[in-house]
C-alpha positions as CSV (number, residue, x, y, z in Angstrom):
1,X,-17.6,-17.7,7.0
2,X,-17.9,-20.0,3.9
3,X,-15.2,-19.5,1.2
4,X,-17.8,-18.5,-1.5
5,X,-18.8,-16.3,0.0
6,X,-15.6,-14.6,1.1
7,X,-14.9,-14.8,-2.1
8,X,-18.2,-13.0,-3.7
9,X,-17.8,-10.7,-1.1
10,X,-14.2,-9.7,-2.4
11,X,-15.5,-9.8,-6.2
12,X,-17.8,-7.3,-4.8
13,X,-15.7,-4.9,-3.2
14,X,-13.7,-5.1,-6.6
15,X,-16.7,-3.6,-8.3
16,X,-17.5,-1.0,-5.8
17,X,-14.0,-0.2,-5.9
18,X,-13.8,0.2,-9.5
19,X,-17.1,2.5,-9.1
20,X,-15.4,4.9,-7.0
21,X,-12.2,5.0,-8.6
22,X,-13.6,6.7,-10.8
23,X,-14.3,10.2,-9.3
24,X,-11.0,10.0,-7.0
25,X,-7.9,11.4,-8.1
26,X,-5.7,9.5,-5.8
27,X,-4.1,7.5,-8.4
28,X,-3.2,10.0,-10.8
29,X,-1.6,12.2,-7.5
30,X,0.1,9.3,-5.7
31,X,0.6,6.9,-8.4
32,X,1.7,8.8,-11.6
33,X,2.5,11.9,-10.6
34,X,4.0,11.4,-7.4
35,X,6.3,8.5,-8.7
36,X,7.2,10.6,-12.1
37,X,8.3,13.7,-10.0
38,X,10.2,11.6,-7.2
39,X,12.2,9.3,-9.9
40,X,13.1,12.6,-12.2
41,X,14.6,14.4,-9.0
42,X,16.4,11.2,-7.8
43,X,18.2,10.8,-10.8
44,X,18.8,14.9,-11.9
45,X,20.5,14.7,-8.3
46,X,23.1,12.5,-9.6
47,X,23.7,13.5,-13.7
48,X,25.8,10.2,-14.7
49,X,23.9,7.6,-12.3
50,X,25.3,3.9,-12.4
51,X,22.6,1.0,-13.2
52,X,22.0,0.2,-9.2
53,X,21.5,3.4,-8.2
54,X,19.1,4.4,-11.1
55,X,17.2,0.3,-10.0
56,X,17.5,1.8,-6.2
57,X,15.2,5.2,-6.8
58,X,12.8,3.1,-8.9
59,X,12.4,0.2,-6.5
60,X,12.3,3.2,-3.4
61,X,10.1,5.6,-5.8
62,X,7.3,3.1,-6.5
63,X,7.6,1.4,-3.1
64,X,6.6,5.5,-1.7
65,X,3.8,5.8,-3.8
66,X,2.2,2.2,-3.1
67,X,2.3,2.9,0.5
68,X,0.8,6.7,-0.3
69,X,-2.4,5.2,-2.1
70,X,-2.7,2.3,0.1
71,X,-2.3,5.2,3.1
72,X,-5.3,8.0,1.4
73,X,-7.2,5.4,-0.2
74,X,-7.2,2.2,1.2
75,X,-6.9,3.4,4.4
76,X,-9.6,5.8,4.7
77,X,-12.5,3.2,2.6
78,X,-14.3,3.3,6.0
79,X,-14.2,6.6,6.7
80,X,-15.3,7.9,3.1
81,X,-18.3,5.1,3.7
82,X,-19.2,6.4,7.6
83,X,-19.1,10.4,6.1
84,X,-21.3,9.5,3.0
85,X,-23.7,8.0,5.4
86,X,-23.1,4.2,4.0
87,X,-21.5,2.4,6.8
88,X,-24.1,1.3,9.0
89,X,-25.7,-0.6,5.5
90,X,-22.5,-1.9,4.4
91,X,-21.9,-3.2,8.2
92,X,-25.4,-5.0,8.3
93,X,-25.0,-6.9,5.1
94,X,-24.7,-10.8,5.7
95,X,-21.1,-11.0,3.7
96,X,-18.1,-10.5,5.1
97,X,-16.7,-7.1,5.5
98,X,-13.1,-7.9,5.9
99,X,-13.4,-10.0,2.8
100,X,-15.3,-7.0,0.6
101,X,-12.3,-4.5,2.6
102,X,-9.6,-6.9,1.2
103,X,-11.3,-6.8,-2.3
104,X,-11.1,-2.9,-2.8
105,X,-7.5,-2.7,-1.4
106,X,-6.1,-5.2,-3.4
107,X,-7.8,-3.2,-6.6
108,X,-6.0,-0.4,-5.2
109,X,-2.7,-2.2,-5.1
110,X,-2.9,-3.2,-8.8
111,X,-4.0,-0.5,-10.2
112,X,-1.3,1.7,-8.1
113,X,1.3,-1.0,-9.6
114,X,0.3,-0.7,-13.2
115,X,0.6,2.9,-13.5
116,X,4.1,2.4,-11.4
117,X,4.5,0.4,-14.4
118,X,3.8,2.8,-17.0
119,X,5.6,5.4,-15.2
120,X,9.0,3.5,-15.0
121,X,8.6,2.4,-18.4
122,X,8.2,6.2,-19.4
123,X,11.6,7.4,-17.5
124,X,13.7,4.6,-18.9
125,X,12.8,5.0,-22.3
126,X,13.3,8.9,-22.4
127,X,16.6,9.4,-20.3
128,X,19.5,8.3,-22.1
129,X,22.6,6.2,-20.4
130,X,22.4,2.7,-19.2
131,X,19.1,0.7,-18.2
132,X,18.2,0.8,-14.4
133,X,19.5,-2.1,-13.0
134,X,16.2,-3.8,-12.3
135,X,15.1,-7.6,-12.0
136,X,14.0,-9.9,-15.1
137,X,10.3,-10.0,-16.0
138,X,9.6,-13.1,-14.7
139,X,10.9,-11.7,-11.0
140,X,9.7,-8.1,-11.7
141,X,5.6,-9.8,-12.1
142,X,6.5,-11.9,-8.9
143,X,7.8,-9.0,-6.6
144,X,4.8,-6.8,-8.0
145,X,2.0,-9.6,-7.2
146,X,3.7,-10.0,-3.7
147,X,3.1,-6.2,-2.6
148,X,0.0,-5.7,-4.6
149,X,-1.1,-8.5,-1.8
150,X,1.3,-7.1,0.9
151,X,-0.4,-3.9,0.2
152,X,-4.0,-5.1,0.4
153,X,-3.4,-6.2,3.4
154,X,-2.0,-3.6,5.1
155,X,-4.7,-1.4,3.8
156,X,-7.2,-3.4,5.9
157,X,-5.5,-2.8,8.6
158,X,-5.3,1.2,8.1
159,X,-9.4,1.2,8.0
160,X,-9.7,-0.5,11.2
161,X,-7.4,1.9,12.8
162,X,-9.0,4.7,10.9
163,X,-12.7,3.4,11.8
164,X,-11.4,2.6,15.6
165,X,-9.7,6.2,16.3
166,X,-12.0,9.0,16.2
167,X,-8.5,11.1,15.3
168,X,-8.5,9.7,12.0
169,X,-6.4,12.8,10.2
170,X,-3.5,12.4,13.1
171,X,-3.3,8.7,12.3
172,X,-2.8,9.3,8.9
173,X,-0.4,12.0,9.4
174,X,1.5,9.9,11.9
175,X,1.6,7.2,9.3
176,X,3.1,9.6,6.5
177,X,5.8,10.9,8.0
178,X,6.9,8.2,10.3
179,X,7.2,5.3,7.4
180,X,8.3,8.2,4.8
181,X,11.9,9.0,6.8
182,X,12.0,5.5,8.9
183,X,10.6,3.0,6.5
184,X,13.4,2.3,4.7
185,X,11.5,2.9,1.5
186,X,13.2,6.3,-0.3
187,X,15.8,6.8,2.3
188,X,18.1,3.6,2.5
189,X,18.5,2.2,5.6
190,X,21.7,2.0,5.9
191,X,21.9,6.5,5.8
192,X,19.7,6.2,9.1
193,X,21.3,5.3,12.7
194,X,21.4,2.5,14.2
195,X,19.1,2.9,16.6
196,X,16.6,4.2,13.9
197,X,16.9,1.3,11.7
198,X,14.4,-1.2,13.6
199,X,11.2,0.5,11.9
200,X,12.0,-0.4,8.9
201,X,12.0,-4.3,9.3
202,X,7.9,-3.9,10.1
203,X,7.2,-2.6,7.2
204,X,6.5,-5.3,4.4
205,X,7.1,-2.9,1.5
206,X,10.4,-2.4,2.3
207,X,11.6,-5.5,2.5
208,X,10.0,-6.0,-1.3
209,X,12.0,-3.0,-2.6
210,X,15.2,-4.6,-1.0
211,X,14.8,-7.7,-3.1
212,X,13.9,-5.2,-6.4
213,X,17.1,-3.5,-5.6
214,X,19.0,-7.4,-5.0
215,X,17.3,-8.3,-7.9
216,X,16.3,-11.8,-6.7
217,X,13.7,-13.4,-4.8
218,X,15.9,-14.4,-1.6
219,X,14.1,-16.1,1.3
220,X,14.7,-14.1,4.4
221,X,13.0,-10.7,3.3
222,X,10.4,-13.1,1.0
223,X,9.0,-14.7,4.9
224,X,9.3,-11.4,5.8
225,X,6.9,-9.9,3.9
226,X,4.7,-13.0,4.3
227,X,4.7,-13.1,7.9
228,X,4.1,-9.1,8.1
229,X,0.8,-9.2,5.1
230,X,-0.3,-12.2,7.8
231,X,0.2,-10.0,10.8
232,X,-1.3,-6.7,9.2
233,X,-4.3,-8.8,8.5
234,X,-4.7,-10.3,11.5
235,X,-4.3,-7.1,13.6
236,X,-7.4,-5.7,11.2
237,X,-10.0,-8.5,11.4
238,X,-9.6,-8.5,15.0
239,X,-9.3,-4.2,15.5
240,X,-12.2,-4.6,13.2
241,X,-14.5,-6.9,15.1
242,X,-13.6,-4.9,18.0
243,X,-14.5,-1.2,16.6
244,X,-17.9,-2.7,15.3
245,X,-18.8,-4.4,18.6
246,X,-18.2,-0.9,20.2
247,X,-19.9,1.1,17.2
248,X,-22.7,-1.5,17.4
249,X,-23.1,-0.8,21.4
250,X,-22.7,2.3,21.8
251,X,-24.8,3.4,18.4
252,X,-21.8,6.0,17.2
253,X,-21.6,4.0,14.0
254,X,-22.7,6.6,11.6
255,X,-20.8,9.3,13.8
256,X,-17.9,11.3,12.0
């Protein structure tokens, strides 16, 4: 695979992306709504909140609803493509498909982040008390650009596990619940046991919200997250190549 066209392939799946954003509602759900509604109860739970906790909800809030869009959107491109009868074209193209995969999920990411964005920007400037403890500018544009690519990712690796399982719904399920109460993105980890706590290091977003909460870029959870957005992608080019070697024998590309 040249890099051009890896990379044409990505700008394409940009475009597409942008073309179907359009007529989903994800983002307004999971990336305004769910953020606005899960930062205003964190901080009515506690009336005269202290800067760290106030940075804590914000960093655990929008860490939740990246993971949530990445989870309904990202992770189900595939599917939406195999139901809508597109799949077998897209498959058959000469370009890359992890590369056009990568493409829309990193869309996804960023425009998840922005609205994050918006949204934070919203609840500080209409409650009253102290600013959020949060990092500086500079750090805050760093840490975003880290999980908008931690996040792409990870959301090729969700379609290959969505296009390789035929139970594509309990996946998804699975994945909601599991990372929501052991991913150590709302709920701290240090609330869980100890023997509860290990999930929570394989999950690259939360080691991204421990540095937003820190409020420094420190090198342990930085590799972290590194290492993980290489393993995630890794784990989906080859669970990819195998599901389309199987769809490809067997002729149950197109099959729902």
């Amino acid at each position: 695979m040249r890099a051009g066209d890896a990379l044409w392939a990505g700008w394409r799946g940009v475009v597409l992306q942008v073309h179907e954003a359009r007529r989903s509602s994800n983002l307004l759900v999971h990336g305004i709504v769910q953020p606005l509604v899960v930062i205003s109860l964190g901080l009515y739970a506690r009336g005269n909140a202290d800067p760290a906790y106030v940075g804590q909800v914000i960093a655990g809030a929008t860490a939740l609803s990246l993971w949530t869009v990445v989870l309904w959107n990202s992770g189900t491109l595939l599917l939406r493509d195999r139901m809508a009868g597109a799949l077998a074209t897209i498959m058959v193209r000469p370009y890359p498909l992890v590369a056009v995969l990568l493409g829309r999920t990193l869309l996804v990411a960023l425009t998840t982040i922005v609205s994050n964005i918006l949204v934070v920007l919203l609840i500080v400037n209409v409650r009253s008390g102290p600013p959020p403890a949060l990092p500086g500018s500079v750090t805050m544009l760093a840490l975003a650009a880290l999980a908008a690519g931690s996040a792409a990712c990870l959301g090729v690796l969700l379609s290959a596990v969505v296009v390789a399982s035929r139970g594509a719904a309990m996946v998804i399920d699975t994945f909601i619940y599991v990372i929501f109460v052991l991913g150590g993105l709302l709920i701290p980890v240090n609330l869980l046991p100890a023997w509860a706590r290990w999930p929570a290091e394989l999950v690259s977003l939360h080691h991204v919200a421990v540095m937003v909460v820190d409020r420094r870029i420190e090198i342990t959870p930085l590799l972290a997250v590194l290492a993980l957005s290489a393993a995630y992608l890794g784990a989906g080019m080859v669970l990819m190549g195998a599901a389309m070697r199987r769809a490809r024998r067997e002729g149950t590309l197109d099959l729902v």
